[in-house]
N, C-alpha and C positions, 0 to 999 in steps of 0.2 A: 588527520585533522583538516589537510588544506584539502580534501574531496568532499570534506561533511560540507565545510563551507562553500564552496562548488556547487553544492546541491541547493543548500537553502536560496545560495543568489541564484540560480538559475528558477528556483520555484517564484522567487519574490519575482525575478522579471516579468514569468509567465502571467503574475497575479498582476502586474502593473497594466499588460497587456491586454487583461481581460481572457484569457486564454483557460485561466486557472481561478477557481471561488476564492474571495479575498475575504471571506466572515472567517477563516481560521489562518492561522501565521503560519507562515513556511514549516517552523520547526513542525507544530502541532500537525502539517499537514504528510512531511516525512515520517513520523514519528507514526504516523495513520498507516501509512503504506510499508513500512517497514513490519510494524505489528500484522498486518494482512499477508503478506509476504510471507509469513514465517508459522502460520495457522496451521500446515498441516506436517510440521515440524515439532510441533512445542501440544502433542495428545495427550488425552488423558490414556489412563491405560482402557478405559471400560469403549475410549472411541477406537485407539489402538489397533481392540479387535472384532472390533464392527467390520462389516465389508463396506471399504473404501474406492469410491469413485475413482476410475483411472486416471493415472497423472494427467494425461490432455485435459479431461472434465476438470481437475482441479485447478490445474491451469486457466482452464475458461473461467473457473469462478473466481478466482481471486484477477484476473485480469476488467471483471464487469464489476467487481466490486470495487477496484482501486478507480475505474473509470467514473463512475458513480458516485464516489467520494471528491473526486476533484470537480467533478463538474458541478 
């Protein structure tokens, strides 16, 4: 619990600083990135067994995505 709230204060500061978009709250913006984070974790089976981009490539994509979202 005392690292979740870690988190949010270190987001709110970011957002005080202008660093980080302030139109969504800390939580809603953890809550963003955590749900990104965890995309190529939580398939469906029919993606499953698709042919899946190499971990680096998924890596880049969820790294430009959470980038993207904060900014």
């Amino acid at each position: 619990m005392a690292s979740h709230q870690e988190k949010l204060s270190r987001i709110q500061s970011a957002q005080k600083a202008g660093n980080l978009r302030s139109d969504l709250t800390p939580i809603e913006l953890l809550a963003s990135v955590r749900a990104l984070a965890m995309t190529w974790h939580t398939l469906t089976p029919e993606m499953a067994r698709s042919k899946l981009p190499s971990l680096k490539r998924r890596r880049e994509t969820i790294m430009e995505n959470v980038r993207r979202l904060v900014s």
